[in-house]
C-alpha positions in Angstrom: -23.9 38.3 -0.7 -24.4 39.5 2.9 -25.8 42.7 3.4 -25.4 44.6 6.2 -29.4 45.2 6.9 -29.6 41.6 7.2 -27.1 40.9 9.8 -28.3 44.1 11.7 -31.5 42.0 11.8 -30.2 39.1 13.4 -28.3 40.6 15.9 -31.7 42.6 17.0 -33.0 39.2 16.9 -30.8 37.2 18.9 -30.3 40.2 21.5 -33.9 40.8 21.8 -34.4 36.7 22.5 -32.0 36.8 25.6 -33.9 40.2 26.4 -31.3 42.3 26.3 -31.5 46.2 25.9 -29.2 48.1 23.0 -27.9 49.5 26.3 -26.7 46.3 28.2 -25.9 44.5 24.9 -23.2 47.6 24.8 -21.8 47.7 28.2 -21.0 43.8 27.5 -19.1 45.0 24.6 -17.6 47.5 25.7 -18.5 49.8 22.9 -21.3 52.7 22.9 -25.5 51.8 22.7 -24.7 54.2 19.5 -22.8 51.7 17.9 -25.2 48.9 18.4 -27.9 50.8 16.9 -26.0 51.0 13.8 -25.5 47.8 13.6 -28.4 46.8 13.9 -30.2 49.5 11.5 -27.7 48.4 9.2 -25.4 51.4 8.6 -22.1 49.7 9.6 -20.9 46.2 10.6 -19.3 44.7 13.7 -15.4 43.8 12.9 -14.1 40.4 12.8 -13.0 40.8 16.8 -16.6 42.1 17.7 -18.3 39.3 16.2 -17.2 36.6 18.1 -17.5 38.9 21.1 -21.1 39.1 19.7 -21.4 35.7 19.9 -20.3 34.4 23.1 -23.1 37.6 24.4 -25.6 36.0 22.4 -25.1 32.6 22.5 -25.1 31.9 19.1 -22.1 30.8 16.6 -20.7 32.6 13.9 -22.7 31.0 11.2 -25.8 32.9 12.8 -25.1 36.0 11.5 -24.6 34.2 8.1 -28.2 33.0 7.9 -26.9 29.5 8.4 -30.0 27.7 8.7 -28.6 25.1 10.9 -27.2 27.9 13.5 -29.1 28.0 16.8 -29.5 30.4 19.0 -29.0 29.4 22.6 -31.7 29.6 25.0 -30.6 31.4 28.5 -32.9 31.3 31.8 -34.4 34.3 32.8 -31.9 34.3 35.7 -29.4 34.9 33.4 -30.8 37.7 31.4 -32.5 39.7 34.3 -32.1 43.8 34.3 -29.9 44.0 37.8 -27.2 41.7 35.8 -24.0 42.9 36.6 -21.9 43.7 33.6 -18.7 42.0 32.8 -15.1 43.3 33.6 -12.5 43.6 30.9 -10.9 40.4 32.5 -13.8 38.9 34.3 -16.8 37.4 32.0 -19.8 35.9 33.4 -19.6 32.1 34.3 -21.8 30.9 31.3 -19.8 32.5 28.7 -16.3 31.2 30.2 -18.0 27.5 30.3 -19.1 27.7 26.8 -16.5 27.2 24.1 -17.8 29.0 20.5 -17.3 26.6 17.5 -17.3 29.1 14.6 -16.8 28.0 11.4 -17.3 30.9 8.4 -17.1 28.3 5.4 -19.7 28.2 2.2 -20.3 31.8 3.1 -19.9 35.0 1.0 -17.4 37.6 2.7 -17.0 40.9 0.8 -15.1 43.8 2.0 -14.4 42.6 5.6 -11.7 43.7 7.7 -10.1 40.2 9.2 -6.7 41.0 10.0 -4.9 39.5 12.5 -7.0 36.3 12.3 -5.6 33.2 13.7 -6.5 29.7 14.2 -8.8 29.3 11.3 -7.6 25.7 9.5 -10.7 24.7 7.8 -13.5 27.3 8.3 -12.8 29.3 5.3 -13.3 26.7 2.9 -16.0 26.5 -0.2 -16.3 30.4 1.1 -16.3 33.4 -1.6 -14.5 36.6 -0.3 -13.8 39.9 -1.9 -12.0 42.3 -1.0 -11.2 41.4 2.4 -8.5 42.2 4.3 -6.1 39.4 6.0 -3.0 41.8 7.1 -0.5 40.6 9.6 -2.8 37.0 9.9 -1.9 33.9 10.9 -3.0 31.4 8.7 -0.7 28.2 9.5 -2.1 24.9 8.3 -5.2 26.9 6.6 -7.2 24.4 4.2 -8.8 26.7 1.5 -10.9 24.0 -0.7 -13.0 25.4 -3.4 -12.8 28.8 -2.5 -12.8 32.2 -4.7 -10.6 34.6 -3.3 -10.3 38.2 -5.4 -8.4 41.4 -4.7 -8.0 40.5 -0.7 -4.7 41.8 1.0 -2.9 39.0 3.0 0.5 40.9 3.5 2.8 40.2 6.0 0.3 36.9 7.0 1.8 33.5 7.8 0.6 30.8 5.6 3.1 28.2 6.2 2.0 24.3 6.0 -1.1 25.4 4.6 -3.0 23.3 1.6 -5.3 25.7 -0.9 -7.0 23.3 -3.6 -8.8 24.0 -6.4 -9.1 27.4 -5.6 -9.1 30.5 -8.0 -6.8 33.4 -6.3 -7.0 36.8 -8.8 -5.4 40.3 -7.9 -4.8 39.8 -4.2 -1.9 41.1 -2.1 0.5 38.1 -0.4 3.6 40.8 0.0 5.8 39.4 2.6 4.0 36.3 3.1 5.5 33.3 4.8 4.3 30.4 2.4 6.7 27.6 3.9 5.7 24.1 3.0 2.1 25.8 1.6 0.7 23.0 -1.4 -0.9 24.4 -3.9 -3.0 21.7 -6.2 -5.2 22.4 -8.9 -5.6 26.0 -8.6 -5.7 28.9 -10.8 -3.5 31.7 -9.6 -3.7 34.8 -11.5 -2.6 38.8 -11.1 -1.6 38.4 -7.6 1.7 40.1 -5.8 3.9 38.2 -4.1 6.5 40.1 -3.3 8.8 39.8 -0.7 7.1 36.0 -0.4 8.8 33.1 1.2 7.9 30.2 -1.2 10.6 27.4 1.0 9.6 24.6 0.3 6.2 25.2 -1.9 5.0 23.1 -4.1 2.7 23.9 -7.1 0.8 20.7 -9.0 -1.6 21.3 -11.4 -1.9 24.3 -10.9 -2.2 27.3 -13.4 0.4 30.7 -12.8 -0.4 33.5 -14.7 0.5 37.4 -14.5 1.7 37.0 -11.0 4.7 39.0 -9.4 7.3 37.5 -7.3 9.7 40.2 -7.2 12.6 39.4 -4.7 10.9 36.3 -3.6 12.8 33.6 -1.7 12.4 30.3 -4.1 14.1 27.6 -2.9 13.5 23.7 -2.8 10.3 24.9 -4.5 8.3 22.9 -6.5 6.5 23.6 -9.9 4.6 19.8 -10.7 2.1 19.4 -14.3 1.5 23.3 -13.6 1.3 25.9 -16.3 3.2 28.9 -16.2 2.3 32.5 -18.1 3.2 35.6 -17.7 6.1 35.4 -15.6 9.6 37.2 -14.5 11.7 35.1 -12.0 14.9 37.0 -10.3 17.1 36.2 -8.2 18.2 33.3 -6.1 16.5 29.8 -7.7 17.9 27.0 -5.3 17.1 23.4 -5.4 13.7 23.8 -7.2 12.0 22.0 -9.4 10.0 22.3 -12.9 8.5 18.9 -14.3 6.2 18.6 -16.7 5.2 21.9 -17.2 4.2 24.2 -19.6 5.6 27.9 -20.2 4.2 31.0 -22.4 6.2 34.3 -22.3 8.3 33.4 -18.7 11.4 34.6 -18.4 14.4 34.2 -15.8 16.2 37.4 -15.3 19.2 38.6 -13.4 18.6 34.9 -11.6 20.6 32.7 -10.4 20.2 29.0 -10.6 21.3 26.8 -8.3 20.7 22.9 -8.5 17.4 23.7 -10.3 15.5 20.3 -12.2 14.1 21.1 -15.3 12.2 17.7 -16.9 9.7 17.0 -19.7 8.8 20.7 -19.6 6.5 21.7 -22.5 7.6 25.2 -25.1 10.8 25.6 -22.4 12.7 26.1 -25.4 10.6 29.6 -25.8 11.8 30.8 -22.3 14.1 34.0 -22.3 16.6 33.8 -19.9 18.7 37.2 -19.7 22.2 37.8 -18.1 21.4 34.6 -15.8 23.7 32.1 -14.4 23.9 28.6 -13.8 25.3 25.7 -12.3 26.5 22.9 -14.3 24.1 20.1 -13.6 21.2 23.5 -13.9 22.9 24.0 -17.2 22.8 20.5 -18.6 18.9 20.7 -17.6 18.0 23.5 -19.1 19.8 22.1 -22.6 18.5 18.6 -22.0 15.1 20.3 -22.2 16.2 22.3 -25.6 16.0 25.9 -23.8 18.1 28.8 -25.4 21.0 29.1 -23.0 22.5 31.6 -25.1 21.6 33.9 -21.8 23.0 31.9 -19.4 26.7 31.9 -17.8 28.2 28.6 -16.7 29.4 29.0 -12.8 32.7 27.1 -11.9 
């Protein structure tokens, strides 16, 4: 796990390389010497926003302050680094640092209790990663590729995940209240104990995947897709449009108060275990549901 005294160290070391003071590494920043000097001694630790500020000041990617080995740190000419330097305005950075374009890429790295909210654009660079407790809020996180990663008790409410693709990924106890998850693929992941309240799962589709003591209180579910995935645990509500369950499996689910519209239901394993409670049903839902030998005694036929 990163600790803070060791990426305190490397920002002393990459400051100290361009030959910059606590002072002028500040100004740059626009934050107090004070602040730097905790950094550095390792009492606190930048936010997501100051780190690639920190970075572009450096010259160094974000993988530096990961102890990538295969970060560099980029050499600058005296010239650029001398005392009588102006420092930057709010809207006017120095010309090396508007020529040079920071490829950051956070993936294979261990992130606990980090504040990354209102993220964007960052597609692949989480992937293979293990984070903790972070927070995600109000992030934009279309077309994110999470591969491999282990992702516990982090909040992503009110982020946008739509056309994103998380595979075999394990996701336990973290917040996705509100979240747009619009054409999101989930394959061969283990989701577990997570809230998705308020979600937005148009369009989702889950294959072999395993869903288990997850909330989905007034979530919107339709043309969603459940494919070879196991489901545990489980209370759908509400609206179920054009969705999809094929092939799989079901221990202590129920559908409650819901109402199911145009729903498939094939080759489903212990469906016929399934409570379904003051639901209703269309007729081709309804001739599913029985098809697949589940107790409709629960169920209302809609004309």
């Amino acid at each position: 796990m990163m600790e803070t005294q060791k990426i305190g160290l490397r920002i002393a070391e990459a400051r100290k390389r361009i030959k910059l003071s606590q002072n002028e590494l500040a100004q740059r920043l626009f934050i107090s010497p004070q602040a730097v000097s905790k950094w550095e001694r390792g009492e606190s630790m930048p936010d997501i926003t100051s780190f690639i500020r920190l970075a572009e000041v450096l010259g160094v990617d974000l993988n530096y302050f990961s102890g990538n080995p295969d970060s560099q740190v980029a050499e600058k000419s005296s010239a650029e680094t001398t005392e009588n330097e102006p420092s930057p305005s709010s809207d006017e950075a120095p010309a090396a640092i508007q020529k040079k374009k920071i490829s950051w890429d956070m993936s294979r790295g261990n992130w606990a209790d980090a504040d990354f909210s209102g993220l964007k654009n960052l597609h692949e660079r989480f992937s293979a990663s293990n984070m903790q407790r972070c927070r995600f809020v109000g992030s934009d996180m279309k077309s994110l590729l999470l591969k491999s990663n282990n992702v516990g008790r982090c909040d992503f409410s009110g982020s946008d995940f739509t056309g994103s693709h998380i595979q075999y990924s394990t996701l336990s106890d973290n917040q996705f209240a509100g979240c747009l998850l619009k054409e999101t693929k989930f394959t061969g992941s283990t989701i577990t104990g997570c809230d998705f309240t308020n979600a937005d799962f148009t369009e989702v589709t889950f294959k072999s995947s395993s869903l288990d003591k997850n909330s989905i209180s007034n979530a919107i579910l339709k043309r969603t897709s459940f494919l070879n995935t196991s489901l545990a645990n489980m209370v759908f509500e509400g609206d179920i449009e054009e969705c999809s369950f094929e092939n799989c499996g079901f221990a202590k689910v129920k559908f409650h108060n819901a109402r199911l519209i145009n729903t498939f239901f094939k080759n489903n394993r212990k469906l016929k275990k399934v409570e379904f409670v003051n639901c209703r049903a269309d007729r081709i839902t309804y001739a599913f549901l029985k098809s697949n030998q589940a107790d409709v005694s629960g169920i209302t036929v809609m004309e």
